[in-house]
Structure formats: C-alpha cells, structure tokens
C-alpha positions in Angstrom: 58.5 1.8 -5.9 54.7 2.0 -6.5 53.6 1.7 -10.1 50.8 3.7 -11.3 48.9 2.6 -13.9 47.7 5.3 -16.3 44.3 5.3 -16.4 42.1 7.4 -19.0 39.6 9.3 -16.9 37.6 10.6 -19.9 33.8 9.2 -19.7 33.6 6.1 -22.4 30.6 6.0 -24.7 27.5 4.0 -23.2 25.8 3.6 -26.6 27.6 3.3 -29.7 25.5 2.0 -32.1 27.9 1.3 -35.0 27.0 0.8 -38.8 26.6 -2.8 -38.4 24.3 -2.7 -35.0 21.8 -0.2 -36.9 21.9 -1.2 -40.8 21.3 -4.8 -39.6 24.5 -5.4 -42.1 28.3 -3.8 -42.0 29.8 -2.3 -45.3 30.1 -5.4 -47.7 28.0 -7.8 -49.4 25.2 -8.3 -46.7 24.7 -4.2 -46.7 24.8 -4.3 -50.4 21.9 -6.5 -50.4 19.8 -4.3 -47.9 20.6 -0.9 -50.2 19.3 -3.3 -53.2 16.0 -3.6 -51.2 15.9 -0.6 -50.7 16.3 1.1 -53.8 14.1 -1.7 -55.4 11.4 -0.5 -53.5 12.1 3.2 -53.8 12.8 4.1 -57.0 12.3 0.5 -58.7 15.5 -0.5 -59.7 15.9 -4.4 -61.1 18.5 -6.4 -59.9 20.2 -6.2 -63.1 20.0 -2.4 -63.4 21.6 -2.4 -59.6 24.0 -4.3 -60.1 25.6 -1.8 -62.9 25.4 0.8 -60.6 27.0 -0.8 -57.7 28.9 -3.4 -57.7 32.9 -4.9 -56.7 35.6 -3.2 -57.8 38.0 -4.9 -60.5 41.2 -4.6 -61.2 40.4 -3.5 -64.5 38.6 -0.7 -63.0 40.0 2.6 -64.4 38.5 4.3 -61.5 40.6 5.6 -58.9 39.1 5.1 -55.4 39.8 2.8 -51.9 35.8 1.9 -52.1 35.4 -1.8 -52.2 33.0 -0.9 -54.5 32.1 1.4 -56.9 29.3 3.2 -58.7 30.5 2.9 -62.5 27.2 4.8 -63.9 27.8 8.0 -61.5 31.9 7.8 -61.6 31.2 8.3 -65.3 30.1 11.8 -64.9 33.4 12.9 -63.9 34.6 14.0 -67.2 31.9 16.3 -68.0 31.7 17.5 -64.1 35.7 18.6 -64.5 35.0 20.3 -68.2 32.2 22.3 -66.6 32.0 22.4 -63.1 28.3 23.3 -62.8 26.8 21.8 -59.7 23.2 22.7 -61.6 23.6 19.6 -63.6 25.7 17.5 -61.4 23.1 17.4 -58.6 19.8 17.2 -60.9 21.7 14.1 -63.0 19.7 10.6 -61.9 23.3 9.2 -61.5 24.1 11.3 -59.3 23.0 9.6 -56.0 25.3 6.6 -56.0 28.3 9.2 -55.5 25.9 10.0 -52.4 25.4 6.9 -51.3 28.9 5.5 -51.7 30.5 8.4 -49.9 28.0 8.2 -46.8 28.5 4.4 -46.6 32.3 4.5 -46.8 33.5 8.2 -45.2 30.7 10.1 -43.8 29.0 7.3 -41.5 32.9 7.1 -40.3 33.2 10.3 -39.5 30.2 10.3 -37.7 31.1 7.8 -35.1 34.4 9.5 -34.8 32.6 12.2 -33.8 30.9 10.9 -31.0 33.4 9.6 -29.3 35.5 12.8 -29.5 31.9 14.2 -28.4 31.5 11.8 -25.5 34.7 12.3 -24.1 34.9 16.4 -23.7 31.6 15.4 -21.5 29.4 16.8 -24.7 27.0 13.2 -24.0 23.4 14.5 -24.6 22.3 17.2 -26.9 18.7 18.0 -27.5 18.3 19.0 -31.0 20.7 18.4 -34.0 20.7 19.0 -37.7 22.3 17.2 -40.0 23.1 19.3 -43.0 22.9 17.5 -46.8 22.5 14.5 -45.4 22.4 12.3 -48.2 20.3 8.8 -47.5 20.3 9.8 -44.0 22.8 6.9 -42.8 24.8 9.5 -40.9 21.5 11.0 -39.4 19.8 7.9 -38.2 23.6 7.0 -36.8 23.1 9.9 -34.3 19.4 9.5 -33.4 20.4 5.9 -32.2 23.5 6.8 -30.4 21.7 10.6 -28.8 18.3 8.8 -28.2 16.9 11.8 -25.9 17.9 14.4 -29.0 15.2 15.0 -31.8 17.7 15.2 -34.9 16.6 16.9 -38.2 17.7 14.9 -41.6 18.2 17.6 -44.0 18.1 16.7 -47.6 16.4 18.0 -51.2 16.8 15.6 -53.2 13.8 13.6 -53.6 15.4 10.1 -54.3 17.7 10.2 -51.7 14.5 11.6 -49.0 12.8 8.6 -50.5 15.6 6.0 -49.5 16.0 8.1 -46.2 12.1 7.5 -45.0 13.3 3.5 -46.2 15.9 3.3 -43.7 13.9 5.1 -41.1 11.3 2.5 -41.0 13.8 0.0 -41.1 15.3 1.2 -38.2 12.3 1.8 -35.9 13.7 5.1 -34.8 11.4 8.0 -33.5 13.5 10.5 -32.9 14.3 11.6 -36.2 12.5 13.6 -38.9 13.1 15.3 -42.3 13.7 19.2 -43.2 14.8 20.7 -46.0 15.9 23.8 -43.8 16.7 24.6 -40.0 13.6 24.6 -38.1 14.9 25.9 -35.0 17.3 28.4 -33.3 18.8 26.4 -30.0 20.4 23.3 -32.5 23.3 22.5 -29.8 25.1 20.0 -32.6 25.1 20.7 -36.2 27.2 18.1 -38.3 27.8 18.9 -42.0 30.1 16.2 -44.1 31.0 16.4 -47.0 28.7 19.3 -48.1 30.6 22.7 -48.2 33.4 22.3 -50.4 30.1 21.6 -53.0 28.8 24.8 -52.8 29.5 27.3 -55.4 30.0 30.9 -55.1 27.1 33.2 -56.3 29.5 35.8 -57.9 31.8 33.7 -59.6 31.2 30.8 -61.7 33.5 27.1 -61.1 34.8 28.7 -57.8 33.6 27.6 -54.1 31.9 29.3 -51.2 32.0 27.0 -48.2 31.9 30.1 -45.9 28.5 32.1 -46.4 25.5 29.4 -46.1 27.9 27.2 -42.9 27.8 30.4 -40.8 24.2 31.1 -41.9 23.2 27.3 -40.3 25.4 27.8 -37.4 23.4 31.2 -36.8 20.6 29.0 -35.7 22.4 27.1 -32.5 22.7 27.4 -29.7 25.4 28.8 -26.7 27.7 26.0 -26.4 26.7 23.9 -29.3 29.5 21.6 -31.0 29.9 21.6 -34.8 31.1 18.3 -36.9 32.8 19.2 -40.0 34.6 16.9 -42.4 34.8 18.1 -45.9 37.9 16.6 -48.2 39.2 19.2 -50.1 41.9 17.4 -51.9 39.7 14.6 -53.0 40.7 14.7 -56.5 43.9 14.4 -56.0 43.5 10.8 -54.9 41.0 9.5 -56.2 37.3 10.3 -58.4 35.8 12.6 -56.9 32.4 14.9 -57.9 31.2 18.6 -56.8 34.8 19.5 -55.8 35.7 23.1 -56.8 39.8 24.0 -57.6 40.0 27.5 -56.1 37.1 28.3 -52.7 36.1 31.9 -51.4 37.1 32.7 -48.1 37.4 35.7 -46.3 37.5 38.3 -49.1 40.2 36.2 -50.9 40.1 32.5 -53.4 42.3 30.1 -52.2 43.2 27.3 -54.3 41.5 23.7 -52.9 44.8 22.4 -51.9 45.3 24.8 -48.7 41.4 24.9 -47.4 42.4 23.9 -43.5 43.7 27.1 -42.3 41.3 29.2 -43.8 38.3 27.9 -42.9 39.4 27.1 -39.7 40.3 30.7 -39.1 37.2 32.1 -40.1 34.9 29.8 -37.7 37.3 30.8 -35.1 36.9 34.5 -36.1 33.0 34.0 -35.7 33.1 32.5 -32.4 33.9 29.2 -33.1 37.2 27.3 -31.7 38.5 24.3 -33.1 38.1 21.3 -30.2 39.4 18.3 -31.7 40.2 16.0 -34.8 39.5 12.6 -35.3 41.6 9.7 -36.7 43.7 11.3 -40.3 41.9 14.3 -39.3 38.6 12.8 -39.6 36.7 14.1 -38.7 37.1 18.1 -37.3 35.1 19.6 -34.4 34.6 23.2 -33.3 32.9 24.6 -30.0 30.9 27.4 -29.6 32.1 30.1 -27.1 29.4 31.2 -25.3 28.9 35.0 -25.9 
C-alpha cells in the first residue's frame, strides 16, 4: 500500500528576520549591552545608573515575573500604580520606559514574529503600508520593516525617550522603510498591529476603568479592504506576575467587564464591526482578525 507523506502546502516565510538577525544580539547579555549604548547615548545614562535599572534577576528578587531580567526602578511603581490607577502619572514617570522596554524585548517582539508566520501562511506575504500602534522603542516596528521590506511601516509612539531610542535603533539597523508618527497618516493601512496597548487605555467617563474598544476601531477606520489586524494585549497580567497600566474592570459594548473575561468581548465586538477573528499564535499569542471586505 502506497504511503503518503503529509506534506504542509502552506507557503513558508522567505525572510524572517528574527531578534537576533536585526538587533545584531538575541535577548541576554550581548542585547543588554547594545540597549546600554543605546540609552547611553540617548538619554545619557552611566553604566552604573543602567545597571540599577536593568539588570539579572535574583532569587531574592521580590518581583514576580519570567523576565531574565528585570527593571527594579520602574517595577517599583507598582504600588502606587495599583492605589491609583491613573495612567496620567504612570506614563509621564521617567521610570516608566524600562516596563516599555522589557515588555517589547521579551513579549511583544515575540508576538510579532508569530505574527508573520501566521501572516505568511494565509498567503497575506506583502502589505504596503502598516502602522504600528504604541510602539514602544520601536523593536516590534523595525521587526516588520525588515521582514515586509516592499511595505513603508509607521512607528507610532509619544513618548519622547522611547522616539529617541527608536531613531537609535533605526540607524542601527540601516532600515529605509520605516518612519515615525504620532497618529495614522493614511486611510489604505492593510496591517495594523497593536501589542500591548489597549488594555492601557482608560475610559473617558469613568475613572480606574478601561476602554480598549473606542480609540482600536478609530485606528482600524483608517485601513484598508482586506487588511489583517495583530492584537495581543494580556489582560490577566497581574495575576501572574508585575504588571503596570492594567485596569480591573474594561468598557465594552455598553457594559464593564471585569479584566479576567476580556477575550470574548472584544473579540465579539471587532467581529460585530467587520472584523473576524483568523488565527492565534502559540498560548494564544498572538491574536489576528481579517477584514471582510464590504
């Protein structure tokens, strides 16, 4: 009896630049020295004033978190952040932009690369213009202007720091095809990726509850017919470990749900706006939704 071999018929990705191939370094000591460099010539930092805001985890860390390594001087704002929730001071806090950088380096640059290959393998292998939405450093941008080196991709980002570390990286990098917004620039984006970024956003009627509804389907206004959106937001995150900018009840849909059951949702109300869930990476990391073309 003839065997047949099962074959997987879905295109494989061509480029795949990973985090190592681009930041010249992969997650551990080496990259550690390239961010030093980086924000030494940035926003000045000495060695020794780095090296208390990023260094390797202990044992007798009394932080909870699976980073390698941790960001003492911004996991200290936790306390007040949970007394207050008020993302005002959160995100103008100097501290602030190691919680950024650690969760770009370890999650979102993941996610990213999970992406494309869930991306690349529904045939969806060369968009033209992409924003990426609170982008942090830009790791996760630059990521997809090296691996869609035809698309123009827009790094969105406000905070002036991390723009600063951004334009670092860019040079670094040699890339062309990628440049800095603060807001969409266009209406024909056919790939919009926004990690980590909407279960930070705060409701403008009700204090210390979420809204990660109103200013997503605002973005996803300005795409494209059969653009692809990358989401990957942890809802749960303090449940596990310490987490910043994380709200316990959201707004969706005329009702607050409580952060623990976000999924459904948000999933049903980008499907009720056109927008049908494709495909979820590895632990559900991360999530993508197709646009159905009108």
């Amino acid at each position: 009896m003839l065997k047949i071999k099962k074959t997987d018929f879905a295109p494989k990705p061509k480029i795949r630049a990973g985090f190592g191939t681009l930041f010249g370094a992969n997650r551990g000591t080496k990259f550690t020295e390239v961010l030093f460099e980086c924000v030494n010539d940035c926003l000045g930092l000495t060695r020794e004033e780095f090296d208390v805001r990023w260094r390797k985890w202990r044992p007798e860390d009394k932080i909870h978190t699976v980073r390698p390594w941790v960001q003492p001087t911004s996991d200290a704002l936790k306390e007040k952040w949970l007394e207050t929730r008020d993302p005002d001071w959160l995100y103008k806090h100097p501290e602030y932009i190691w919680d950024s950088l650690a969760c770009s380096v370890y999650r979102s640059t993941g996610a990213t690369l999970g992406a494309y290959n869930i991306l690349y393998k529904h045939g969806f292998t060369n968009p033209k213009y992409i924003f990426d939405w609170g982008a942090g450093a830009g790791l996760t941008s630059l990521l997809l202007a090296k691996n869609f080196p035809k698309a123009e991709v827009h790094f969105s980002e406000i905070n002036e720091d991390l723009i600063a570390m951004f334009h670092w990286f860019k040079k670094r990098s040699g890339l062309t095809n990628i440049h800095h917004v603060t807001e969409p620039v266009r209406d024909d984006y056919d790939l919009v990726q926004a990690l980590e970024i909407i279960e930070h956003i705060e409701w403008d009627r009700r204090k210390k509850v979420g809204d990660p509804i109103t200013e997503t389907l605002k973005l996803l206004d300005h795409t494209s017919n059969d653009s692809m959106f990358i989401l990957c937001s942890d809802f749960k995150a303090e449940l596990k470990w310490t987490a910043l900018g994380h709200f316990i009840s959201y707004w969706v849909n005329g009702k607050e749900w409580p952060y623990t059951h976000m999924q459904k949702p948000i999933e049903e109300e980008l499907d009720r706006h056109g927008w049908k869930f494709l495909e979820k990476g590895f632990d559900g990391i991360p999530r993508i939704f197709a646009k159905q073309s009108e």
